[in-house]
PDB file of N, CA, C, O and CB in Angstrom:
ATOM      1  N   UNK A   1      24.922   7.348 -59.075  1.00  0.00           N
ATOM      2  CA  UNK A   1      23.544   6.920 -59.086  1.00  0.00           C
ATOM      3  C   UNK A   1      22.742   7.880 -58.216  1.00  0.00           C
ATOM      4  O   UNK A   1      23.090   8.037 -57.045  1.00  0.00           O
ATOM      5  CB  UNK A   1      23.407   5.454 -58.592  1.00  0.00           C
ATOM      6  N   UNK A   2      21.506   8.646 -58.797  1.00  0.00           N
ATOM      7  CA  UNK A   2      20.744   9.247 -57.801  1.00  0.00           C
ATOM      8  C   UNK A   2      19.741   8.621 -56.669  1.00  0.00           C
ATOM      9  O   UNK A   2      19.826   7.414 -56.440  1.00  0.00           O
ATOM     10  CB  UNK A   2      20.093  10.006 -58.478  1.00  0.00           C
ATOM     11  N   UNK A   3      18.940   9.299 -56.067  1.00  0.00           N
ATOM     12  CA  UNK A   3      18.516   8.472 -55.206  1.00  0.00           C
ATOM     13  C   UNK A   3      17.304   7.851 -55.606  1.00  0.00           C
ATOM     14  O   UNK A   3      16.665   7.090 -54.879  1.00  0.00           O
ATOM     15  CB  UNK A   3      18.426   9.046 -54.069  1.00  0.00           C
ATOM     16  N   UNK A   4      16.999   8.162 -56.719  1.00  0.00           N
ATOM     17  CA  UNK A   4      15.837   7.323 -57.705  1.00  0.00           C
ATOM     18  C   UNK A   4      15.966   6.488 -58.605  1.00  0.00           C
ATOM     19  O   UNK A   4      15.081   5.964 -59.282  1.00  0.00           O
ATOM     20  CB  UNK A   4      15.148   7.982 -58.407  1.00  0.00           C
ATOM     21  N   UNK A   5      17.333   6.304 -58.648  1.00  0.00           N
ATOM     22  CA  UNK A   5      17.648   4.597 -59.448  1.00  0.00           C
ATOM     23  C   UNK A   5      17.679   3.745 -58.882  1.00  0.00           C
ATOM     24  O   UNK A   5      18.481   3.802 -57.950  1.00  0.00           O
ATOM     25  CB  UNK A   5      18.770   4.206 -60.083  1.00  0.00           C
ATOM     26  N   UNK A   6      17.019   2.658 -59.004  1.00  0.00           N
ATOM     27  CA  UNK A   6      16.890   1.448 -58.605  1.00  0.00           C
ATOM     28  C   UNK A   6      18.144   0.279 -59.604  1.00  0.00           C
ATOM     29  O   UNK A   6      18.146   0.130 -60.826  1.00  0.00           O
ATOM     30  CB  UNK A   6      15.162   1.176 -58.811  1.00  0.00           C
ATOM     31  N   UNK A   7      18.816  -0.196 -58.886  1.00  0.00           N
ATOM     32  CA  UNK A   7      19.985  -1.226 -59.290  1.00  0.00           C
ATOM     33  C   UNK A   7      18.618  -2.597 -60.220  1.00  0.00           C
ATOM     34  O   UNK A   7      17.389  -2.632 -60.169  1.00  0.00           O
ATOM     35  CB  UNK A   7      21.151  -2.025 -57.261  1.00  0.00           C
ATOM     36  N   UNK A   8      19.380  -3.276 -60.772  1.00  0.00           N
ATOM     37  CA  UNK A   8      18.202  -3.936 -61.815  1.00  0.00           C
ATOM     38  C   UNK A   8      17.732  -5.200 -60.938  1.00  0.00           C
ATOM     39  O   UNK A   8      16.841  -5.953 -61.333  1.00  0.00           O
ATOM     40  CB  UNK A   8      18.893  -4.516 -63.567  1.00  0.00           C
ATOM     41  N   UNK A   9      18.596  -5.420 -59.366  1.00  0.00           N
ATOM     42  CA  UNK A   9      18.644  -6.292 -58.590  1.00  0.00           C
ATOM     43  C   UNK A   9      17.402  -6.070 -57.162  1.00  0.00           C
ATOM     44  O   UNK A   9      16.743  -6.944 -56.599  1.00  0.00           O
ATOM     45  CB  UNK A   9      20.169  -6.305 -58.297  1.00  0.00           C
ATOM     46  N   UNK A  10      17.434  -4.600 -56.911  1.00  0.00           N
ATOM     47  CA  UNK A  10      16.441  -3.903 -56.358  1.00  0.00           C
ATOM     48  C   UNK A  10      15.618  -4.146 -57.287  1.00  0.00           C
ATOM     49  O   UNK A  10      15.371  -5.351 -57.251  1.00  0.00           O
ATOM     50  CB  UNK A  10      16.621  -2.572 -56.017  1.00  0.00           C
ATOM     51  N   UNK A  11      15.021  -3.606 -58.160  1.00  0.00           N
ATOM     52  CA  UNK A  11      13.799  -3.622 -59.269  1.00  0.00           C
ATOM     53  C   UNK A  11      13.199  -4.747 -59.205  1.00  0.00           C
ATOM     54  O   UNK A  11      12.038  -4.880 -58.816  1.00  0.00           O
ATOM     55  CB  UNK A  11      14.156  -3.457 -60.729  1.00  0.00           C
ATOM     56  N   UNK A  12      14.146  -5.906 -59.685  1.00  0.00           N
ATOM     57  CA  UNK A  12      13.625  -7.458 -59.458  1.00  0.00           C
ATOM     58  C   UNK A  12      12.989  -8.111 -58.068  1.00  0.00           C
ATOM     59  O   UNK A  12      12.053  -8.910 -58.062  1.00  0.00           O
ATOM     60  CB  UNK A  12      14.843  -8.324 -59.703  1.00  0.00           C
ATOM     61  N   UNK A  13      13.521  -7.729 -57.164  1.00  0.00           N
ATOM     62  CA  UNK A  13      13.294  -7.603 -55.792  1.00  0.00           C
ATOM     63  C   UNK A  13      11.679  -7.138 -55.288  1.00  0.00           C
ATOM     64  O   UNK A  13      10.846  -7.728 -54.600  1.00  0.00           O
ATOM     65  CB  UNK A  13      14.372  -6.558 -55.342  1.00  0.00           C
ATOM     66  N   UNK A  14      11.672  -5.830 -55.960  1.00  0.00           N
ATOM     67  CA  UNK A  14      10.815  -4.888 -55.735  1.00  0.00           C
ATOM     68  C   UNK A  14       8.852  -5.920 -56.396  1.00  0.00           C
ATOM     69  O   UNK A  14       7.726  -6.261 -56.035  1.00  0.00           O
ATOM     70  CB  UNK A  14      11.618  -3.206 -56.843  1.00  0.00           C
ATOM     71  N   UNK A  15       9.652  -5.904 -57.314  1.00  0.00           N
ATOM     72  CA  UNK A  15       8.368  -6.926 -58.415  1.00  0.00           C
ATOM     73  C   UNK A  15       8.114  -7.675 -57.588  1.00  0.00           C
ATOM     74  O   UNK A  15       7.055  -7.438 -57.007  1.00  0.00           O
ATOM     75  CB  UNK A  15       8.749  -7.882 -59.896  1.00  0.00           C
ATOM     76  N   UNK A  16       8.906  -8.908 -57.123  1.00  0.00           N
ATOM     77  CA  UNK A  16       8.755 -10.241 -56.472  1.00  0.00           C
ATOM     78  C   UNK A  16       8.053  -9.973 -55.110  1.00  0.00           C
ATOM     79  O   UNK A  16       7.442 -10.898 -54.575  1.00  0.00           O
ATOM     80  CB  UNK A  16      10.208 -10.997 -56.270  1.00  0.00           C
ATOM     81  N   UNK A  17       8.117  -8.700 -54.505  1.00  0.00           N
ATOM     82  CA  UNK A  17       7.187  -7.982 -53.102  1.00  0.00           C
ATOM     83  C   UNK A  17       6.511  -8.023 -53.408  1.00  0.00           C
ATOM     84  O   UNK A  17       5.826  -8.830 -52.780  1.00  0.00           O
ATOM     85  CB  UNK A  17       7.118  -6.835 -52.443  1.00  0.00           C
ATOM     86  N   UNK A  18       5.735  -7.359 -54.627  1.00  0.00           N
ATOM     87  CA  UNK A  18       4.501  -6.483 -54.643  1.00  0.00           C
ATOM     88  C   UNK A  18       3.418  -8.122 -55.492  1.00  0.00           C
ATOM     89  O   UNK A  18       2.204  -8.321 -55.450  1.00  0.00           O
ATOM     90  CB  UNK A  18       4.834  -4.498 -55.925  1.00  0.00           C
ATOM     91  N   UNK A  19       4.413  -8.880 -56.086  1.00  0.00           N
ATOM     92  CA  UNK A  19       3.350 -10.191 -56.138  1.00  0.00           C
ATOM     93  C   UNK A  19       2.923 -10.599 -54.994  1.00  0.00           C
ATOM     94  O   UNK A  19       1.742 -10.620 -54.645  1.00  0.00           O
ATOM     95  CB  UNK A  19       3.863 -11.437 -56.713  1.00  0.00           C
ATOM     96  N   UNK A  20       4.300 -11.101 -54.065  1.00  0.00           N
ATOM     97  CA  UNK A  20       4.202 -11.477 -52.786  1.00  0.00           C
ATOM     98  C   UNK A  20       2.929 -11.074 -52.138  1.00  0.00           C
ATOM     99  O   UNK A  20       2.021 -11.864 -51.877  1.00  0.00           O
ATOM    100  CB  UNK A  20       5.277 -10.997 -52.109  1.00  0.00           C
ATOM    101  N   UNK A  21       2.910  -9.580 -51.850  1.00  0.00           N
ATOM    102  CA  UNK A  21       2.092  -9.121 -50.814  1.00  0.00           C
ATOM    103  C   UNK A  21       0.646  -9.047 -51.803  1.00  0.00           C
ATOM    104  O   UNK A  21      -0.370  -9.019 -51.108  1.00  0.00           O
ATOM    105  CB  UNK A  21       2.719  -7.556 -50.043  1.00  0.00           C
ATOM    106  N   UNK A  22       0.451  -9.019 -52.951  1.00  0.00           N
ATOM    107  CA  UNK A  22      -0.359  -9.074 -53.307  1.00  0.00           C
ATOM    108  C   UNK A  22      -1.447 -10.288 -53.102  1.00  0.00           C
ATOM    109  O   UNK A  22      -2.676 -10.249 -53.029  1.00  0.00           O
ATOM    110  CB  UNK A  22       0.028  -8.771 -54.156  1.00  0.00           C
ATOM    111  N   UNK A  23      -0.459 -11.448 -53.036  1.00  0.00           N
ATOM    112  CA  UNK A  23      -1.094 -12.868 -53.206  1.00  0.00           C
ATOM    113  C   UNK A  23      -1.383 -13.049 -51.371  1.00  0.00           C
ATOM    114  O   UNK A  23      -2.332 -13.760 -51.040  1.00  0.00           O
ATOM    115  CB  UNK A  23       0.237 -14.284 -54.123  1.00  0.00           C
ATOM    116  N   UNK A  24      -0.688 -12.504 -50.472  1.00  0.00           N
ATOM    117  CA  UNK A  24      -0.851 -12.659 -49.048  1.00  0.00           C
ATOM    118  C   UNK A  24      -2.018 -11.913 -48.586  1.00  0.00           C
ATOM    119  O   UNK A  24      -2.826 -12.507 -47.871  1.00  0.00           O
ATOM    120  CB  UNK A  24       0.348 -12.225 -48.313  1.00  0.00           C
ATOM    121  N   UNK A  25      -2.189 -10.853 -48.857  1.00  0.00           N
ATOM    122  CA  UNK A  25      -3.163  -9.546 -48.948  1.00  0.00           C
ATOM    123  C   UNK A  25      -4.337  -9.507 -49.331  1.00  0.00           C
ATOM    124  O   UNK A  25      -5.272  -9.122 -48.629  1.00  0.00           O
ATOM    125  CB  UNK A  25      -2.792  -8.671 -49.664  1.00  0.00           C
ATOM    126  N   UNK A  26      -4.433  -9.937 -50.596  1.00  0.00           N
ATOM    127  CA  UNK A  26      -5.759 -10.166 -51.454  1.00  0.00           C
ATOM    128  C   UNK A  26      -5.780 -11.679 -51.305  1.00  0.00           C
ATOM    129  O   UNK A  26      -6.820 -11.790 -50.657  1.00  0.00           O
ATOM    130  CB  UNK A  26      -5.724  -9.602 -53.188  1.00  0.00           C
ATOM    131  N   UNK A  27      -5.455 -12.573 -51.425  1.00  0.00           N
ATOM    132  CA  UNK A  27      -6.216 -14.139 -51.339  1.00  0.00           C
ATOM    133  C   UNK A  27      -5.790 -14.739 -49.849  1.00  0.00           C
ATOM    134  O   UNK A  27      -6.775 -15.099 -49.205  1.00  0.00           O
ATOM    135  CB  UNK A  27      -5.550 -15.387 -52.751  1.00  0.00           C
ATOM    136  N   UNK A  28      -4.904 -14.864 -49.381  1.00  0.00           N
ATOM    137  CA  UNK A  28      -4.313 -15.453 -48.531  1.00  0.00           C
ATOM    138  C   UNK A  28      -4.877 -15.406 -46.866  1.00  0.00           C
ATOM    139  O   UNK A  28      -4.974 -16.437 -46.201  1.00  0.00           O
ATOM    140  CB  UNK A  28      -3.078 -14.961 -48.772  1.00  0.00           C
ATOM    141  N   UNK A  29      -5.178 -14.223 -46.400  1.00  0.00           N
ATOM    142  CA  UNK A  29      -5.572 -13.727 -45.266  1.00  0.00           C
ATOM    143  C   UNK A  29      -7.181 -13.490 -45.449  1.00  0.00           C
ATOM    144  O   UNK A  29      -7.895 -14.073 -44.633  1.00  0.00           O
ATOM    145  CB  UNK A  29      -4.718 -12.469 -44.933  1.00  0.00           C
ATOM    146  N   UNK A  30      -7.894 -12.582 -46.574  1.00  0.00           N
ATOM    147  CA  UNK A  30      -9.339 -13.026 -46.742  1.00  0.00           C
ATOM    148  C   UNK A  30      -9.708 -14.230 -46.625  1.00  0.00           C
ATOM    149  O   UNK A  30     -10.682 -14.326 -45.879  1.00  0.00           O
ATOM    150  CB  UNK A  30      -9.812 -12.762 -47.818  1.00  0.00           C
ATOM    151  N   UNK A  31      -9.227 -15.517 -47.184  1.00  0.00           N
ATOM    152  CA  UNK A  31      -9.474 -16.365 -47.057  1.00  0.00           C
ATOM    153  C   UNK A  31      -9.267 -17.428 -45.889  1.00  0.00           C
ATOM    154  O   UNK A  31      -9.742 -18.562 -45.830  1.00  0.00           O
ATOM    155  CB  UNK A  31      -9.229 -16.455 -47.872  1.00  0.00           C
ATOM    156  N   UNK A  32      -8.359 -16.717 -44.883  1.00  0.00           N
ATOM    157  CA  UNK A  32      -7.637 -17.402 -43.841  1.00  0.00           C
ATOM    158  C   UNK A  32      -9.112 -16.812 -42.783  1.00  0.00           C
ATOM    159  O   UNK A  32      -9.801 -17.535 -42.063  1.00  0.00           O
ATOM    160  CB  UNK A  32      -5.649 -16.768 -43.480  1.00  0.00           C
ATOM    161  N   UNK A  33      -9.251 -15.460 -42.976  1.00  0.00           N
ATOM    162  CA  UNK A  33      -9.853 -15.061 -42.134  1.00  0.00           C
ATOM    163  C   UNK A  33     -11.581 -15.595 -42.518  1.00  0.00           C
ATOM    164  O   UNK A  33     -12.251 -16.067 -41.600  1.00  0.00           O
ATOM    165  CB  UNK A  33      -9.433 -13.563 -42.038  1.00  0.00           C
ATOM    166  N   UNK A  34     -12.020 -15.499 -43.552  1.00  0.00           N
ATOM    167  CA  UNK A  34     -13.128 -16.408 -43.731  1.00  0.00           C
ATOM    168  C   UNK A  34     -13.459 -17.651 -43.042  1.00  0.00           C
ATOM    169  O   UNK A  34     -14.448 -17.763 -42.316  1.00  0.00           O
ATOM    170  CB  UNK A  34     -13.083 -16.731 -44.832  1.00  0.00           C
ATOM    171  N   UNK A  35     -12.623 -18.584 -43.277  1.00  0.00           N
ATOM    172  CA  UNK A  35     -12.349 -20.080 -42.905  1.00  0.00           C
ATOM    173  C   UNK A  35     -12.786 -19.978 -41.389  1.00  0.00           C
ATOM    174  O   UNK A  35     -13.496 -20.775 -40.775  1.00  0.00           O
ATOM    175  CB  UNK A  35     -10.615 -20.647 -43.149  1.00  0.00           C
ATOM    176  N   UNK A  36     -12.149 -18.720 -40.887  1.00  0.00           N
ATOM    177  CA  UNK A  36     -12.210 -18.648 -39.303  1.00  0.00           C
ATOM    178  C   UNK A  36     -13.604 -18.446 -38.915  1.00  0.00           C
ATOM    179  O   UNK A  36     -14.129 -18.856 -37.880  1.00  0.00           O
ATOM    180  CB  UNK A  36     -11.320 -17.443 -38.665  1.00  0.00           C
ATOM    181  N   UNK A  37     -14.244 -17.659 -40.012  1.00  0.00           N
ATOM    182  CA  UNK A  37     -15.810 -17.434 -39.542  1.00  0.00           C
ATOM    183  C   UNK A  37     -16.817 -18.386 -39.571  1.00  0.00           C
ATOM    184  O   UNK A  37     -17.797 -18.558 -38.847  1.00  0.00           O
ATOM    185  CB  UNK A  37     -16.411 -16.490 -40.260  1.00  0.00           C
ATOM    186  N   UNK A  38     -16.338 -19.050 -40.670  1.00  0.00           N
ATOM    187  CA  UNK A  38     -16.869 -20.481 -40.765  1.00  0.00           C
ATOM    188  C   UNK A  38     -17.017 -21.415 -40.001  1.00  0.00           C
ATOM    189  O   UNK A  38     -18.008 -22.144 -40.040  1.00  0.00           O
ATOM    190  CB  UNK A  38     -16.402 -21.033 -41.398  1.00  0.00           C
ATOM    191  N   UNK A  39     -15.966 -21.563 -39.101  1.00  0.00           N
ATOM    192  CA  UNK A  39     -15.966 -22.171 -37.934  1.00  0.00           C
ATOM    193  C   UNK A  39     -14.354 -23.042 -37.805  1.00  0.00           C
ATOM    194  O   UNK A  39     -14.525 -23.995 -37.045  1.00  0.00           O
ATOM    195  CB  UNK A  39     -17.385 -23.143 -37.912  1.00  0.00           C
ATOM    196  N   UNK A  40     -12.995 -22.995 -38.274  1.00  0.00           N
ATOM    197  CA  UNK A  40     -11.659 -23.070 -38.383  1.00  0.00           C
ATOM    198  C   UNK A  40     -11.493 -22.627 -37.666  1.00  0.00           C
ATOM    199  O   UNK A  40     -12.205 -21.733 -37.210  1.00  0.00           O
ATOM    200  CB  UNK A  40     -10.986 -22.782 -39.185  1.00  0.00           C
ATOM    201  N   UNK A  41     -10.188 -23.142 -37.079  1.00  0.00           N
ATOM    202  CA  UNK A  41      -8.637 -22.558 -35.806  1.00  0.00           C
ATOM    203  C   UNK A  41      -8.898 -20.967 -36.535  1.00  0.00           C
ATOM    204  O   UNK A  41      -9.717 -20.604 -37.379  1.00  0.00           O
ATOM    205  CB  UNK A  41      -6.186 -23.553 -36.215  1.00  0.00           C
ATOM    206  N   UNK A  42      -7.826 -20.232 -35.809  1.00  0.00           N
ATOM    207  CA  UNK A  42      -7.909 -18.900 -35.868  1.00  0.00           C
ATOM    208  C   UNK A  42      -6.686 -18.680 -37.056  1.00  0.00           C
ATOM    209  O   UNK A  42      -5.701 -18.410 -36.369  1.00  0.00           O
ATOM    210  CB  UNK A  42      -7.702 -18.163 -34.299  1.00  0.00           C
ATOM    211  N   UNK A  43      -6.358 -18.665 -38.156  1.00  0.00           N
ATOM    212  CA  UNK A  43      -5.084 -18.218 -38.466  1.00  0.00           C
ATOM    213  C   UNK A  43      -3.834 -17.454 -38.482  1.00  0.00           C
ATOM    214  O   UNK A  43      -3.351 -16.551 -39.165  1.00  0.00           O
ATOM    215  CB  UNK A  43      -5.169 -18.164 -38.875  1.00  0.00           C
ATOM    216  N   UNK A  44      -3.465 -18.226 -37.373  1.00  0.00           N
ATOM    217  CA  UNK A  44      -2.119 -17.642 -36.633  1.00  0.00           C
ATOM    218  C   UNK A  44      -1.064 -17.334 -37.849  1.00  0.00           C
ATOM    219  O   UNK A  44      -0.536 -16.253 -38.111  1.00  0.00           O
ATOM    220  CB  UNK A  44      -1.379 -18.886 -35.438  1.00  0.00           C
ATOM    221  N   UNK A  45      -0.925 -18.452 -38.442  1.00  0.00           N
ATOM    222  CA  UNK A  45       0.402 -18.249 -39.231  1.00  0.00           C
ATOM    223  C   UNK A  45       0.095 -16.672 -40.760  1.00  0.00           C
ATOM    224  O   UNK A  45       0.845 -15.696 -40.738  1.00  0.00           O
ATOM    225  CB  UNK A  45       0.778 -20.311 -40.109  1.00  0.00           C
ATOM    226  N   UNK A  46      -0.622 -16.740 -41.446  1.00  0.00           N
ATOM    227  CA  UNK A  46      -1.606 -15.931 -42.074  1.00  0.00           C
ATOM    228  C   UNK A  46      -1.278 -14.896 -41.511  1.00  0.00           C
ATOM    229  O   UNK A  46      -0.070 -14.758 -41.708  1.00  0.00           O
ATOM    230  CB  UNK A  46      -2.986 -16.232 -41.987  1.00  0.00           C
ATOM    231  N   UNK A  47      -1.766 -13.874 -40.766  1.00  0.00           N
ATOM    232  CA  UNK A  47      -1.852 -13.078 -39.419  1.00  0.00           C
ATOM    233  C   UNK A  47      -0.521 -12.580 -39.036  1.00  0.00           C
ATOM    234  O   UNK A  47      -0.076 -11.436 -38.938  1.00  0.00           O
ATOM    235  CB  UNK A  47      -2.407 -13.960 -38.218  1.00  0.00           C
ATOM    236  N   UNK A  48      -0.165 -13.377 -38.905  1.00  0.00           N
ATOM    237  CA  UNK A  48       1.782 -13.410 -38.398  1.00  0.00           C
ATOM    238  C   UNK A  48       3.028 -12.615 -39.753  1.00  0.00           C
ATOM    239  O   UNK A  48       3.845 -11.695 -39.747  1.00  0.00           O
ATOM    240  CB  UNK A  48       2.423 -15.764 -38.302  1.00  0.00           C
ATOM    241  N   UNK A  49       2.576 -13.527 -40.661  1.00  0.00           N
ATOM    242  CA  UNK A  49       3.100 -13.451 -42.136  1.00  0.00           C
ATOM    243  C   UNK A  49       2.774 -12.201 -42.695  1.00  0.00           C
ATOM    244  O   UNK A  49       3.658 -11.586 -43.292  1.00  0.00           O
ATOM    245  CB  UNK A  49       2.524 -14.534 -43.069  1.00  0.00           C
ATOM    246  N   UNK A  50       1.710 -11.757 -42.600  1.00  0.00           N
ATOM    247  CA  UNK A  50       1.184 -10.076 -43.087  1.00  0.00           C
ATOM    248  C   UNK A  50       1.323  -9.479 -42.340  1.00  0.00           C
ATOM    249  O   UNK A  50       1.057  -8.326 -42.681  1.00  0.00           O
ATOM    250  CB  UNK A  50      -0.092  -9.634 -43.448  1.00  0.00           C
ATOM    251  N   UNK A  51       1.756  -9.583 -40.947  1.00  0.00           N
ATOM    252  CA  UNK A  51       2.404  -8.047 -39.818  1.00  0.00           C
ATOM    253  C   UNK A  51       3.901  -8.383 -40.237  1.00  0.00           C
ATOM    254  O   UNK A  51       4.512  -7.356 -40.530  1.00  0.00           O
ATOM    255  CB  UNK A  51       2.116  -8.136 -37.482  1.00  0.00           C
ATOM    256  N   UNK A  52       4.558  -9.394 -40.330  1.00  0.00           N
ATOM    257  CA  UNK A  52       6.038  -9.494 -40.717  1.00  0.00           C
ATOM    258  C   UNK A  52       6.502  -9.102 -41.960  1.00  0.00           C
ATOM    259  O   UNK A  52       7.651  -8.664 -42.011  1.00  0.00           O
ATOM    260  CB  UNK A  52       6.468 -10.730 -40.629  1.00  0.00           C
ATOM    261  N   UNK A  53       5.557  -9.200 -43.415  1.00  0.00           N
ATOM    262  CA  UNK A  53       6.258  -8.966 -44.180  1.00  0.00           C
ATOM    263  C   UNK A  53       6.629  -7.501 -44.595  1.00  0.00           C
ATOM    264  O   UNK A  53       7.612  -7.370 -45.324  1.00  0.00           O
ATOM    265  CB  UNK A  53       5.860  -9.629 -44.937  1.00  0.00           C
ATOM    266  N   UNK A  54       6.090  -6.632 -44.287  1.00  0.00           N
ATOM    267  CA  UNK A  54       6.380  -5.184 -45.122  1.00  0.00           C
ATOM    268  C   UNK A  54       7.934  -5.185 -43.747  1.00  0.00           C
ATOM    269  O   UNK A  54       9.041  -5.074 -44.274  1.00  0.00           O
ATOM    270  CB  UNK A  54       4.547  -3.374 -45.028  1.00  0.00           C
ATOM    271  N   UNK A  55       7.925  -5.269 -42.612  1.00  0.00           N
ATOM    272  CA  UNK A  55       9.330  -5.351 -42.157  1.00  0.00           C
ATOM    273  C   UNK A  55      10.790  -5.845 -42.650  1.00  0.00           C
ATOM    274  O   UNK A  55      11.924  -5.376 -42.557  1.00  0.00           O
ATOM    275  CB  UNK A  55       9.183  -5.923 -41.297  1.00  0.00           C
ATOM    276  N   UNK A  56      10.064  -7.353 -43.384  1.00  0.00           N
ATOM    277  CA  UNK A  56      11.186  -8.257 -44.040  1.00  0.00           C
ATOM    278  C   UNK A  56      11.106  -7.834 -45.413  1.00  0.00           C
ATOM    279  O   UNK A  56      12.124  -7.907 -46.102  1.00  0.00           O
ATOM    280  CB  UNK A  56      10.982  -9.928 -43.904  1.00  0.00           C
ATOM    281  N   UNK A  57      10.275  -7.500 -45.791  1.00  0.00           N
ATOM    282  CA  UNK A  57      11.012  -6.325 -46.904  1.00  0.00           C
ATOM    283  C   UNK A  57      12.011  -5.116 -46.961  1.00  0.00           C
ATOM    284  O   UNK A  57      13.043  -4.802 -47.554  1.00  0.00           O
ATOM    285  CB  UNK A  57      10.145  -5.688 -47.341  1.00  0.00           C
ATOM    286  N   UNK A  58      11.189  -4.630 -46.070  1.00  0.00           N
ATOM    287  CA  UNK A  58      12.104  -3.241 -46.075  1.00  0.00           C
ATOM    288  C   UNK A  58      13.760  -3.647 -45.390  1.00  0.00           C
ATOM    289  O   UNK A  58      14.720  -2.905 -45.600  1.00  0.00           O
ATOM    290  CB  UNK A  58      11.174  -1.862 -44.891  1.00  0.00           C
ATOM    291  N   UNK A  59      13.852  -4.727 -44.693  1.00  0.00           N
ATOM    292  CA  UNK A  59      15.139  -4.831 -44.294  1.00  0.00           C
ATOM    293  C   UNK A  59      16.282  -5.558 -45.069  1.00  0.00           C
ATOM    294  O   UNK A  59      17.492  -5.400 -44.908  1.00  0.00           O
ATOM    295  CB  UNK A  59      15.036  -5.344 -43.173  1.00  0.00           C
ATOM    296  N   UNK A  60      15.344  -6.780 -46.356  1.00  0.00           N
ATOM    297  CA  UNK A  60      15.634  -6.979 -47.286  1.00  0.00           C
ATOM    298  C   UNK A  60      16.472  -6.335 -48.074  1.00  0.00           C
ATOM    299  O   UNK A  60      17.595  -6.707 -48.414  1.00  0.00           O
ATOM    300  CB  UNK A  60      14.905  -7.119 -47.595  1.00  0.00           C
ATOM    301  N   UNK A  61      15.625  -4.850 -48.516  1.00  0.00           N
ATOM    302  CA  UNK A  61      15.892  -4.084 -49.667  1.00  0.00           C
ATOM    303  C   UNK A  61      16.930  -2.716 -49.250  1.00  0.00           C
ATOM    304  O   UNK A  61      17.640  -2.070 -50.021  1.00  0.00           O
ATOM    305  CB  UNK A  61      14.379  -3.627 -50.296  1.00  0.00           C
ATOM    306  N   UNK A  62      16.737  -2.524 -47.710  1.00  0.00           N
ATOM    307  CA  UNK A  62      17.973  -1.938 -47.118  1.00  0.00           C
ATOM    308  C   UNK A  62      19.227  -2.803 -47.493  1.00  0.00           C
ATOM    309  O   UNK A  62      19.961  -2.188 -48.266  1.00  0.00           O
ATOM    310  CB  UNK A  62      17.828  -1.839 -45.529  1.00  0.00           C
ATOM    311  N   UNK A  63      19.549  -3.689 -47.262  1.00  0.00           N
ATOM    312  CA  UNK A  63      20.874  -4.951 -47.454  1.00  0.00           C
ATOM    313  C   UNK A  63      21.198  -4.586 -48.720  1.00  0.00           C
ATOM    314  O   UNK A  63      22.253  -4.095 -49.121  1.00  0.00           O
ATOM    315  CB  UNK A  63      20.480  -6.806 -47.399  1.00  0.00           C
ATOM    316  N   UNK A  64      19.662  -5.015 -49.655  1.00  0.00           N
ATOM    317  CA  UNK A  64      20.398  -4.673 -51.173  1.00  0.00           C
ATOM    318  C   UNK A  64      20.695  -3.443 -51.748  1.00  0.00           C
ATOM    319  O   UNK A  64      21.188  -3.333 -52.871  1.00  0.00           O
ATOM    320  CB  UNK A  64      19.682  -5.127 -52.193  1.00  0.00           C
ATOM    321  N   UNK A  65      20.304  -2.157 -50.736  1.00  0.00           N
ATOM    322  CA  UNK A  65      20.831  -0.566 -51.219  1.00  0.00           C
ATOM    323  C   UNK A  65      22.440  -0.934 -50.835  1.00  0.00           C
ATOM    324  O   UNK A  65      23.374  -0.641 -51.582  1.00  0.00           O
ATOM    325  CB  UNK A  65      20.009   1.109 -50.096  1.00  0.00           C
ATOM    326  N   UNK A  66      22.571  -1.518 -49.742  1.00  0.00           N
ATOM    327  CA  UNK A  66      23.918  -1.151 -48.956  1.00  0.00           C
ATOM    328  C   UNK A  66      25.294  -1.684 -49.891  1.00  0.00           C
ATOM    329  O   UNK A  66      26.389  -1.122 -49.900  1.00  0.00           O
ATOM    330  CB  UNK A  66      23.894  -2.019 -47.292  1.00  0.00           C
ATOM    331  N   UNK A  67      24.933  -2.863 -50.629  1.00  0.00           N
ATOM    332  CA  UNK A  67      25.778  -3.596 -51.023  1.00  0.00           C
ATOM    333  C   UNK A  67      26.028  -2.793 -52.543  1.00  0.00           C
ATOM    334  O   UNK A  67      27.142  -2.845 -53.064  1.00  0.00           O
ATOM    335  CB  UNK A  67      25.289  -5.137 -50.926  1.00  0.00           C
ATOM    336  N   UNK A  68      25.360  -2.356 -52.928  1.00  0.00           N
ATOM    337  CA  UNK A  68      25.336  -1.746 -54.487  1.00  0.00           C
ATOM    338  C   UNK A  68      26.453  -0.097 -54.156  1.00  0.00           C
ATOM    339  O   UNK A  68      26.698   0.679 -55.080  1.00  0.00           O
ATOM    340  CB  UNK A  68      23.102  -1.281 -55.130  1.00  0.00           C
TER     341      UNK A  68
END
């Protein structure tokens, strides 16, 4: 396998991120952070979840290179 094939388990993986971060990114945190201007708690969890995830991905998808 070169280093540009993706296993069909990575690929699937890969998709299920890029919804993920899409839906956290674009609706999730605009809207967390709105709420806040409005006059809402600050959104901690929101906030937290979008500095953690590109980490828990990438350590994710390391695991699933290693095992293949």
């Amino acid at each position: 396998m070169s280093t540009f094939e993706l296993s069909k388990r990575e690929r699937k993986w890969r998709r299920f991120y890029l919804f993920v971060m899409i839906m956290i990114y674009g609706l999730v945190i605009p809207l967390a952070l709105s709420l806040f201007f409005v006059g809402e708690s600050f959104p901690f969890i929101p906030i937290f979840v979008g500095i953690a995830l590109p980490f828990m991905r990438n350590n994710h998808l390391k695991q699933i290179r290693q095992q293949v």
